[in-house]
VEXVOFI-709303 format. One record per atom (N, C-alpha, C): x, y, z; residue in one letter. Coordinates in steps of 0.2 Angstrom, whole numbers, plus 5000, padded with zeros to 4 digits. Example, Ala and Ser with C-alpha at 12.3 -4.5 7.8 and 13.67 -1.06 7.14 Angstrom:
% VEXVOFI-709303
506649725039A/506249785039A/506649845039A/506449895035S/506849955036S/506450005039S/
***
This chain:
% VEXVOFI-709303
500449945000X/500050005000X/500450065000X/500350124996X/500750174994X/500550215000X/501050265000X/500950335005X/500150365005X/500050394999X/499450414996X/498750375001X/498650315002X/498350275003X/498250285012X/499250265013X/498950275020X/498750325023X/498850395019X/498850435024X/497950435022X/497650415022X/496850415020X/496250355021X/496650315024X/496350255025X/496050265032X/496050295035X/495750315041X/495050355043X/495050385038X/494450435038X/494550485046X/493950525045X/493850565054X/493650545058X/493650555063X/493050535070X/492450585069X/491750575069X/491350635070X/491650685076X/491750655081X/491850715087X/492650725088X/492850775087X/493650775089X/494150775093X/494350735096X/494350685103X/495450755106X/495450775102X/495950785104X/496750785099X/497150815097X/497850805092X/498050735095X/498250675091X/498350625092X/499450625088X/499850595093X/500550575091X/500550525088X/501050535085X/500950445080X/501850455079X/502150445084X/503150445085X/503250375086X/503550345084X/503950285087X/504350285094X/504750255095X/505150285101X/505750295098X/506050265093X/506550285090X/506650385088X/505850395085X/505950475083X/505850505092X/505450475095X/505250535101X/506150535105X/506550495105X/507250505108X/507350545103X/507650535098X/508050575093X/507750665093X/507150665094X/506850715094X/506950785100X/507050705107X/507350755112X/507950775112X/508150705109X/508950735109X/509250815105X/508750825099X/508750885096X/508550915099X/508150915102X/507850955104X/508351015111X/508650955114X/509150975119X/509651015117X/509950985111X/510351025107X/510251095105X/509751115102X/509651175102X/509451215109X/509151195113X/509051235120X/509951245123X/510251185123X/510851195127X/511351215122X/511351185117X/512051165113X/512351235111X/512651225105X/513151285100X/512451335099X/511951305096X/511451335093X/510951375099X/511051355105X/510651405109X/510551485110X/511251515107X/511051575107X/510751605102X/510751595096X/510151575092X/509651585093X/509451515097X/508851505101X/508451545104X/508851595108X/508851645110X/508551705110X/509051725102X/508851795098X/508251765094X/508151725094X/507351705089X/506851715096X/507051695101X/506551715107X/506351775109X/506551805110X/506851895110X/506651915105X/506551905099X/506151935092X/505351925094X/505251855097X/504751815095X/504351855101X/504551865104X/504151895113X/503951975108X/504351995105X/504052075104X/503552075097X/503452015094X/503052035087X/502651975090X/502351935094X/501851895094X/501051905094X/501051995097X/500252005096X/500352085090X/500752075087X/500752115081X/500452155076X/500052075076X/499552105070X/499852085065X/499452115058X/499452115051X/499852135049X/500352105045X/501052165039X/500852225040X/501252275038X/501152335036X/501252345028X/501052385026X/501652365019X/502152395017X/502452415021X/503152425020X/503352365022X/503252325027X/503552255030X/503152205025X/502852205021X/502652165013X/503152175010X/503152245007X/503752275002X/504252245005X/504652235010X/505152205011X/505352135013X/504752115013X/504752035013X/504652035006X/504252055002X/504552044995X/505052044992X/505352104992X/506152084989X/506552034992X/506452024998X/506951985001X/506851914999X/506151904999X/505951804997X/506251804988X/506151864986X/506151864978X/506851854977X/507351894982X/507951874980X/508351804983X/508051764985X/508051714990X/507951664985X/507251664983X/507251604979X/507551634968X/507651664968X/508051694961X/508651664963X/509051634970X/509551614970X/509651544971X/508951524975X/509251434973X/508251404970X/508251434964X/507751444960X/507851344958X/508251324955X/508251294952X/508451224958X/508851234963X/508751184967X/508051154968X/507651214970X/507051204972X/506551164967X/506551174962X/506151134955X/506551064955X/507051084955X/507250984956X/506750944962X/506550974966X/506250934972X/505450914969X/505350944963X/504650914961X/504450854962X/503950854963X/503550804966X/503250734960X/503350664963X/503050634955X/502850554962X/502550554956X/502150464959X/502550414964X/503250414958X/503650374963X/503950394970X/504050464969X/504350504976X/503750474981X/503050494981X/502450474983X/502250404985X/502550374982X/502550294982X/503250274985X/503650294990X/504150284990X/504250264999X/504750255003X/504750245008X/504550315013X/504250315016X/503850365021X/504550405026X/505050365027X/505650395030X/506050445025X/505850435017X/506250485016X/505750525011X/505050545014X/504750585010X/504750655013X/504950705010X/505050755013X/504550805017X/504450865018X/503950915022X/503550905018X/503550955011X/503250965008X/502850915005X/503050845001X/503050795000X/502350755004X/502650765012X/502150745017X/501450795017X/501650835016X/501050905014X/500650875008X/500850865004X/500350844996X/500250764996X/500450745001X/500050675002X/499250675007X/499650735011X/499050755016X/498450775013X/498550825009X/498050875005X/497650835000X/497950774998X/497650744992X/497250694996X/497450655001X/496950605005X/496350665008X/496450715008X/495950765011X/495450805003X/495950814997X/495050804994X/494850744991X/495350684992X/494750624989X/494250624994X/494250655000X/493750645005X/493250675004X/493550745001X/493250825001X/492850824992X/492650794989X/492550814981X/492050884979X/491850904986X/491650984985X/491951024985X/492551014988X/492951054987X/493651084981X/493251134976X/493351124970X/494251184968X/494151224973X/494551274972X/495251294979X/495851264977X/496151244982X/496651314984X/496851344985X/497451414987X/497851374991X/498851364989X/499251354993X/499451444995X/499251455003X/499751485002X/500351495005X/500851515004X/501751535003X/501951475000X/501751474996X/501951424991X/502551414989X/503151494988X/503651484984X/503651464978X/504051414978X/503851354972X/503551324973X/503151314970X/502551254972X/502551204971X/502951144973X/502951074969X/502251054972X/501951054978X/501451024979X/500851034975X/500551104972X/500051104967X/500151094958X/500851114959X/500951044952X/500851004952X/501050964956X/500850884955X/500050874955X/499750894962X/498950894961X/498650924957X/498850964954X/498550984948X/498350944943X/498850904942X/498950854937X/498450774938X/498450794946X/498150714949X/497350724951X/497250784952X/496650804949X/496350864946X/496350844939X/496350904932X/495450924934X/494950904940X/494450914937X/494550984946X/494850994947X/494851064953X/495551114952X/495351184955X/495851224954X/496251234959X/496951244956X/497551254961X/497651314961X/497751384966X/498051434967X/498751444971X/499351434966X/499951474971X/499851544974X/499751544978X/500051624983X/500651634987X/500851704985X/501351714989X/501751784988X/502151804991X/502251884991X/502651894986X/503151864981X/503451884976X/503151894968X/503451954965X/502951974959X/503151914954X/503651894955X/503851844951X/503451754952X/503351764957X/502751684957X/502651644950X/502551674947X/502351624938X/503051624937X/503551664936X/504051654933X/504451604938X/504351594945X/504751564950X/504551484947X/503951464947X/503751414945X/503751394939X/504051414933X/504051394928X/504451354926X/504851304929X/505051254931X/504751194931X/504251224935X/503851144937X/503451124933X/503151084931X/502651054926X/501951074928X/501751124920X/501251154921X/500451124919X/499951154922X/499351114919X/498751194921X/498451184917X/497751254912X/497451254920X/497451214926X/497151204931X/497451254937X/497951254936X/498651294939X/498551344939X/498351414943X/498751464944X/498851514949X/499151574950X/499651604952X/499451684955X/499451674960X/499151744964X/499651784968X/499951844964X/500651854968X/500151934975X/500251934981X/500251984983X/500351944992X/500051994996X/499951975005X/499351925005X/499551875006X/498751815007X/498251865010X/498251885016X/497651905019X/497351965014X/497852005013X/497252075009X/497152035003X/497151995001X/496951934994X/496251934995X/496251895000X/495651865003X/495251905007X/495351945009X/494952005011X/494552045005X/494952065002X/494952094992X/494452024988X/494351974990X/494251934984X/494451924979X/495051914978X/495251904974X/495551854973X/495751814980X/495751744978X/495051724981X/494651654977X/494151654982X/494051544983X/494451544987X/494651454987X/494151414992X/493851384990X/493551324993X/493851285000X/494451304998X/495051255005X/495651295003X/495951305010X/496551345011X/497251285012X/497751285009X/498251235014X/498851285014X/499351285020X/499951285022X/500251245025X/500951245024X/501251215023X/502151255026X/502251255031X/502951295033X/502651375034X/502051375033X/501851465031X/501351495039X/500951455042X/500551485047X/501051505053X/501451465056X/501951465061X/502551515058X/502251575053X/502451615053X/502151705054X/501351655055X/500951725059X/500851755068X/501051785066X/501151805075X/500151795075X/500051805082X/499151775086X/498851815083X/498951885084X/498351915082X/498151925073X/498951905070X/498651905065X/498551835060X/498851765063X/498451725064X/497451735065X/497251765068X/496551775070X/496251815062X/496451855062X/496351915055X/496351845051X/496751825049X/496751765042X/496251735044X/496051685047X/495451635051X/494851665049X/494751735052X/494151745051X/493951795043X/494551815041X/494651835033X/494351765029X/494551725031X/494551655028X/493551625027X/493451635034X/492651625037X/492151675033X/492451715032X/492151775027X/492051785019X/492551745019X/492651745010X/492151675011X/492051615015X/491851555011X/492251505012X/492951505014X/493251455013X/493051405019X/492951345016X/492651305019X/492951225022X/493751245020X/494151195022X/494751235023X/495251215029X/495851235031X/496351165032X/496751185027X/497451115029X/497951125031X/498151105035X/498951135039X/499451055039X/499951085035X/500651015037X/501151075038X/501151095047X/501451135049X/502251095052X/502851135053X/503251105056X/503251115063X/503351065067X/503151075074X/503751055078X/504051105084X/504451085086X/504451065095X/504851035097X/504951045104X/504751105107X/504551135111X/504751205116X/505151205120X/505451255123X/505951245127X/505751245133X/505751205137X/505751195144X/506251155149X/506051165154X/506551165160X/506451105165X/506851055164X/507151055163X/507451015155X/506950995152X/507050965145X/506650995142X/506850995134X/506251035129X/505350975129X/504750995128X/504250975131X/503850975122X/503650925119X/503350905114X/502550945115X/502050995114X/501751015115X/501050995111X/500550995113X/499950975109X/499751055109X/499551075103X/499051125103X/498751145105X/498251065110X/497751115113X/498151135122X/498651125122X/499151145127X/499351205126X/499151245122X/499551315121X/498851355124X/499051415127X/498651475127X/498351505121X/497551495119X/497451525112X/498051595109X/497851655116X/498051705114X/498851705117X/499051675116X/499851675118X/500351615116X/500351615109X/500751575104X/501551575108X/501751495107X/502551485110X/502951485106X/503651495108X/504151515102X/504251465103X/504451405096X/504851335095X/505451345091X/505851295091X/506151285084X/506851345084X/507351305079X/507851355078X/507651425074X/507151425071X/507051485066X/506251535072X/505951495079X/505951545082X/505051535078X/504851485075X/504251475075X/503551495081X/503051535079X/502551515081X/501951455082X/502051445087X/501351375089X/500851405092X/500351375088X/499751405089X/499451345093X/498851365095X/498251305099X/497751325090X/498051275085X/497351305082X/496751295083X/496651245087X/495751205087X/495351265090X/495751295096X/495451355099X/495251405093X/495751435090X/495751485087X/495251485081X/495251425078X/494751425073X/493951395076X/493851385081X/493251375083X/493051435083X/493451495086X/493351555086X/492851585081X/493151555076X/492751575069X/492451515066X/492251495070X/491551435067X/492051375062X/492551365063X/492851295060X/492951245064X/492751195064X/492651125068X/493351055067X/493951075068X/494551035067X/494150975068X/494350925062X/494050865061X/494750835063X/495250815060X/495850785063X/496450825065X/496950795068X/497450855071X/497950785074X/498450775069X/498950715070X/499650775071X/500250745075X/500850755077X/501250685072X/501550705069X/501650645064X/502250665062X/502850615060X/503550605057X/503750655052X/503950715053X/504250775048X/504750765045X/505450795048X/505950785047X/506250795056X/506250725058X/506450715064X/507050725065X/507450705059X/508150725061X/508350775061X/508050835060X/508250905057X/507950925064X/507650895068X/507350915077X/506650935076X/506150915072X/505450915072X/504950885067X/504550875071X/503950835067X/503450895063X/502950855060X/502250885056X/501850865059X/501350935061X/500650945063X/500050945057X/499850885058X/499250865050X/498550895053X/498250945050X/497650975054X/497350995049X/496550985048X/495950995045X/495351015047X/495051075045X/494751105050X/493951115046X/493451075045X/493151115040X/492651165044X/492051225040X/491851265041X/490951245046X/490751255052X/490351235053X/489551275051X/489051215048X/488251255046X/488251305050X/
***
């Protein structure tokens, strides 16, 4: 049985019983051990200055756009430089059918997405956003030519970033700030997915998106977030979502990510998280994947 299969052979529970771990004990040691690593090791002060950022921007709010405009240029000149690595990571059958330990983030992301519209077939119009290069909506594009895929994301070059990958008439490309998109209507997706991209909204404007989201329509939320350890005392402490403070997101991870409690947050705005799995990411890199599916409730 391929990956595609497993991650789908399970279907929901009707009532949401709670974020469920699926670690072996091989990854939950390796996990602590990273995880130690970063709180104590070379890399803690690091650790540190990403905490110290994280503590002043956490109830923020929404870009401004100057800090768009500068996120722009910087993702543009970011990916202009390893443009071409990134299209080699394209996504194909075999990669998908292949051993579960070496399938990547993103990889595990469009396995996710795809066991979630076979489930979903009303769900016709799909928005990745921070897509970058989008290996994941090219391939579903392709795997199903009867729904539409929207890359999003801050760089005006989007279509030309992409153009690498294998194209399909079902495909396309919305360069600008997700949230003013979808406020603006101008993207209007039936299902949202991220991928690497929420655990980069500080609370309050995580909340803005949510309820921008509630407002347009959209009717499904998919997250294959990176999840890491938190720092605690005396070892780093593997955290369930619904263990966070709605309104007080924790700093994880070397890069100083935001952990959200989504179930809270999105109840807020009338979504009902159907699954919420902690699941095998890049364990050796010191973190797992949060797989979460939220649809909209009548």
């Amino acid at each position: 049985m391929n990956a595609l299969a497993r991650s789908g052979d399970e279907g929901w529970s009707k009532d949401f019983v709670g974020t469920q771990i699926r670690l072996d004990r091989r990854d939950r040691m390796l996990l602590l051990w990273r995880g130690i690593s970063a709180t104590y090791g070379k890399r803690s002060a690091q650790f540190r200055r990403n905490a110290a950022a994280f503590a002043q921007k956490k109830h923020a709010g929404r870009l401004t756009p100057e800090q768009v405009a500068d996120l722009a240029r910087g993702q543009t000149k970011k990916v202009d430089r390893d443009n071409e690595r990134r299209t080699t990571l394209a996504i194909t059958d075999a990669i998908i059918s292949g051993p579960p330990a070496r399938i990547s983030m993103q990889q595990r992301g469009a396995i996710f997405l795809a066991a979630t519209l076979d489930m979903h077939a009303d769900l016709r119009i799909v928005a990745n956003i921070g897509a970058r290069v989008d290996i994941t909506s090219s391939y579903l594009a392709r795997r199903f030519p009867d729904r539409s895929f929207v890359s999003v994301d801050l760089q005006p070059k989007l279509r030309e970033h992409n153009a690498g990958l294998a194209q399909s008439p079902n495909w396309t490309f919305a360069s600008g700030y997700a949230l003013d998109l979808i406020e603006r209507r101008e993207i209007k997706p039936d299902a949202v997915f991220m991928t690497s991209t929420s655990v980069l909204f500080n609370s309050v404007e995580l909340d803005e998106y949510i309820s921008a989201m509630r407002a347009a329509g959209v009717r499904a939320i998919i997250l294959n977030e990176p999840w890491w350890p938190a720092a605690a005392m005396p070892l780093p402490r593997l955290l369930l979502p619904e263990q966070i403070d709605p309104d007080d997101p924790v700093c994880a991870g070397q890069h100083g990510n935001f952990h959200h409690n989504y179930p809270a947050k999105l109840a807020r705005a009338g979504y009902a998280t159907r699954a919420s799995t902690i699941t095998a990411g890049n364990v050796a890199a010191g973190y797992t994947a949060l797989q979460l599916v939220a649809t909209a409730e009548i």
